[in-house]
C-alpha positions in Angstrom: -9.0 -6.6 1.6 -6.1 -5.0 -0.3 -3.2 -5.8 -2.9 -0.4 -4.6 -3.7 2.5 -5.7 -6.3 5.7 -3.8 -7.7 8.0 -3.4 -10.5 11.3 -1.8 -11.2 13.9 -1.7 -14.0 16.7 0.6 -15.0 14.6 3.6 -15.0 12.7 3.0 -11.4 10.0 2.0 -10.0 6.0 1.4 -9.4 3.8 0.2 -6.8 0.3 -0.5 -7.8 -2.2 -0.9 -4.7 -5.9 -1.8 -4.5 -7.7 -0.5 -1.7 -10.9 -2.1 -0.9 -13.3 -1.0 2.0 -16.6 -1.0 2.9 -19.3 0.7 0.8 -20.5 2.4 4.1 -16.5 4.4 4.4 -16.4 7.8 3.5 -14.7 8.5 0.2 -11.0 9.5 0.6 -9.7 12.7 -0.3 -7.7 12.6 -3.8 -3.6 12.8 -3.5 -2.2 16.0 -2.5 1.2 17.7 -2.1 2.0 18.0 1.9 5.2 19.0 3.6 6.3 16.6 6.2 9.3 17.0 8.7 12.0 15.7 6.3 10.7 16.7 3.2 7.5 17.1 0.5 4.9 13.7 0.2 1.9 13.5 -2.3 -1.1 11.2 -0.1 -4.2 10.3 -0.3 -5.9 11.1 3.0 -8.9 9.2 4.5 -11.0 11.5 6.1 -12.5 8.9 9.0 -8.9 8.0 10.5 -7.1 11.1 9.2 -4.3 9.3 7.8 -3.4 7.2 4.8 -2.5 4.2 3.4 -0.4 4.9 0.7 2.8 7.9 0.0 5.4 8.9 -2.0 8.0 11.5 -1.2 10.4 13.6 -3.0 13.5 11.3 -1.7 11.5 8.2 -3.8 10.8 6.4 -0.9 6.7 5.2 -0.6 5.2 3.5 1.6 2.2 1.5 1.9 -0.2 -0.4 4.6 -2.2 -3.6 4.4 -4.6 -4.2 7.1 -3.3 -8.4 8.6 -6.9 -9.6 9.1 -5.5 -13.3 9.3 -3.3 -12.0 12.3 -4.2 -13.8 15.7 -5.0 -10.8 17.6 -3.7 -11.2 21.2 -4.2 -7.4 22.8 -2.0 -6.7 26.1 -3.6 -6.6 29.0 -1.2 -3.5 30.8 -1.1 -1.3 27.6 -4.7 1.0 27.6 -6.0 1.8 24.2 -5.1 -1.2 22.1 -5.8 -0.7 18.6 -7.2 2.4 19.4 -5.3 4.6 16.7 -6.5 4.7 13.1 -3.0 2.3 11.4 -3.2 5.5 8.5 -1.7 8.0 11.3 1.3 5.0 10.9 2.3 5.8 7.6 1.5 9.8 7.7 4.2 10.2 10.3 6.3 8.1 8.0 5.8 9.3 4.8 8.5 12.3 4.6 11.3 10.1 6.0 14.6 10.5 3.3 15.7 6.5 3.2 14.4 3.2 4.3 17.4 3.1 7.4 15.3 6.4 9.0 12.1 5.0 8.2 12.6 1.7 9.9 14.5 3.5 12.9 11.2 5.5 13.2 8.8 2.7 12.9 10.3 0.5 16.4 9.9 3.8 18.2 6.2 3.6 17.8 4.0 1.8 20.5 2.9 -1.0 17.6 0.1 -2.6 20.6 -2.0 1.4 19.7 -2.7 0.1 16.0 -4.3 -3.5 15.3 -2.5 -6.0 12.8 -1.3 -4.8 10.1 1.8 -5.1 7.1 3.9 -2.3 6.0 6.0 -2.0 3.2 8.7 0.9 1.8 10.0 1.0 -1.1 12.9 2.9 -2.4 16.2 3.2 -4.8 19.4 4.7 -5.0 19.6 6.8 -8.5 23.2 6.9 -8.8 23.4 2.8 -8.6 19.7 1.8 -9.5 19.9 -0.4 -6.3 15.7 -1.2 -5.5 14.6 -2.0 -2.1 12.0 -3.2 -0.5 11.1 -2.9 3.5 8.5 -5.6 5.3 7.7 -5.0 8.7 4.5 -7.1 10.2 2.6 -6.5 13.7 0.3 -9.3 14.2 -0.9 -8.2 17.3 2.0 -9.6 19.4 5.3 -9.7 17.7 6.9 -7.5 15.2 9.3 -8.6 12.5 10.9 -8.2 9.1 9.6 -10.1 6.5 10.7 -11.6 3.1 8.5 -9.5 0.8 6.3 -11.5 -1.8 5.8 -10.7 -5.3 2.2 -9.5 -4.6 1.1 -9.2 -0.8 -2.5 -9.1 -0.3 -5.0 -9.4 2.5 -8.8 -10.4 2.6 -11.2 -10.0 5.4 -13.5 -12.9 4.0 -11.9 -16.5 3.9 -8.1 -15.7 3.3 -6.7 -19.1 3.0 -8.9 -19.3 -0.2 -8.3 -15.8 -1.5 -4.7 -15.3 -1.3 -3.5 -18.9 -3.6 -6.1 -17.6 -5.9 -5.0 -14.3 -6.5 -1.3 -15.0 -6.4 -1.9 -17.9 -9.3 -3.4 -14.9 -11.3 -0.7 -12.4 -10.9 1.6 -15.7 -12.7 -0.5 -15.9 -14.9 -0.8 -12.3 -16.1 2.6 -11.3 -15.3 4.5 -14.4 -17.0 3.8 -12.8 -20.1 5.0 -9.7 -19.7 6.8 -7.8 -16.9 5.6 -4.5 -17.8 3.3 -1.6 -16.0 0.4 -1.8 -18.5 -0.1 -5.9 -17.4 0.1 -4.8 -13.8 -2.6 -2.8 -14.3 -4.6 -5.6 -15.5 -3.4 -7.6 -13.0 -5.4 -5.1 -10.5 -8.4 -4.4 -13.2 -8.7 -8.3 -13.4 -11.8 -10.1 -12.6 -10.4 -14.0 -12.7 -11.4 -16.1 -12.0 -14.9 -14.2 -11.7 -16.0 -11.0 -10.5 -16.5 -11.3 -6.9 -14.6 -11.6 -3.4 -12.2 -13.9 -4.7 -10.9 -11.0 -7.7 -8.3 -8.7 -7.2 -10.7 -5.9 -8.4 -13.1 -7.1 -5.7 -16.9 -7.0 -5.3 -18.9 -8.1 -2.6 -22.6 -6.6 -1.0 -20.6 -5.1 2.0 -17.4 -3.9 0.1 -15.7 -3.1 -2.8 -12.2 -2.0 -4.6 -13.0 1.7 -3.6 -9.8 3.0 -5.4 -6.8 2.2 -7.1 -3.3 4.1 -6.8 -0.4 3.8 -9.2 3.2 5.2 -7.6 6.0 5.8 -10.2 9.3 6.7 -9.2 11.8 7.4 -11.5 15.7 9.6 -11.2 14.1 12.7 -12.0 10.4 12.6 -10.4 8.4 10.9 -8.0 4.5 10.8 -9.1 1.1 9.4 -8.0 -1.8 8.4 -10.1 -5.1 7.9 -8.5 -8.5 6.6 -9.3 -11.2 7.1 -7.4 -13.2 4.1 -7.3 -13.0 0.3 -9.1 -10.3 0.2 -11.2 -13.1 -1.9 -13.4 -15.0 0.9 -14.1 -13.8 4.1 -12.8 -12.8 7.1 -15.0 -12.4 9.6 -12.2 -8.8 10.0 -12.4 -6.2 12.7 -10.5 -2.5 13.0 -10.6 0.2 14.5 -8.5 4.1 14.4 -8.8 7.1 15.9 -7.4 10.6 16.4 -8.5 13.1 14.5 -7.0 15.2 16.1 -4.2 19.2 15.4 -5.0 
């Protein structure tokens, strides 16, 4: 189970994202600066699979992974190793790329039937023109195709069909008010409509909101806050940023 949501305005943009896990996962490593074939990218690294989920690079693109547990998984029967590679390695080799165009030339070179189900989404704008984009792309285990991005994607392990009206009624809800960072935030803090599998800041016996990441991107820099843990309670906090390459 994950979510994600997004603003921008005349100064940028954020992502938030909620990454929930088991309780049994190692802890991920906290962001870090690395240096990537096109360029500088601040990541969080998950030390089981070696790879990421979420980045941000000094061009302001980011780009972010949700595991498609509602996908219909149909493996191929002549490709070996189906789902064999950790979907993190997917958005490492991605995460230095300078536009969306080279990102999503890069993504349909890669053999999509190694990874299991999954959505990915880039972000990015243009400085000069304040022009915001956003990228969908979605395996589901046998096709692969661009998507109409919704104004919070999630995904649940545990009774989707329930989760995903629920938690979409609550970013209304809490968003209506006020399009603003600080309500996004509670948006992914919130606990409606109790605390449990069915809130964005999840809790269950088997797994949690391990961690929460906040992604700004503005003219001048492109930055990453992280905290480690449930956004609920947590206090460990880190911070990386970059300035952004002309």
């Amino acid at each position: 189970m994950c979510t994600v949501s997004w603003l921008n305005n005349e100064q940028g943009y954020q992502v938030f994202f909620n990454r929930d896990e088991s309780r049994l996962r190692p802890v991920a490593l906290p962001p870090d600066t690395f240096k990537g074939a096109h360029g500088r990218h601040i990541m969080p690294v998950d030390p089981e699979g070696g790879g990421t989920w979420i980045s941000v690079n000094e061009h302001g693109v980011c780009v972010c992974l949700l595991n498609l547990y509602q996908a219909e998984y149909f493996p191929s029967k002549t490709t070996a190793g189906v789902g064999a590679l950790s979907r993190g390695l997917l958005v490492k080799s991605l995460a230095s790329l300078p536009s969306l165009s080279l990102l999503e030339q890069s993504f349909w070179r890669h053999q999509h039937n190694a990874f299991s189900p999954f959505s990915l989404l880039a972000f990015a704008d243009d400085p000069v023109s304040s022009e915001f984009s956003v990228l969908t792309l979605r395996w589901d285990g046998r096709h692969v195709r661009k998507c109409i991005p919704e104004e919070a994607m999630l995904t649940s392990s545990v009774r989707y069909k329930e989760v995903m009206p629920i938690r979409q009624s609550v970013y209304r809800r809490i968003m209506s008010r006020y399009q603003s960072s600080e309500n996004a935030c509670l948006f992914h803090q919130s606990h409606l409509p109790e605390r449990g599998f069915r809130s964005v800041c999840m809790h269950r016996d088997d797994a949690k909101t391990v961690s929460f990441t906040q992604v700004s991107v503005t003219k001048d820099k492109a930055s990453m806050r992280y905290v480690n843990g449930s956004p609920c309670e947590s206090v460990d906090e880190s911070f990386c940023s970059l300035t952004r390459k002309p």
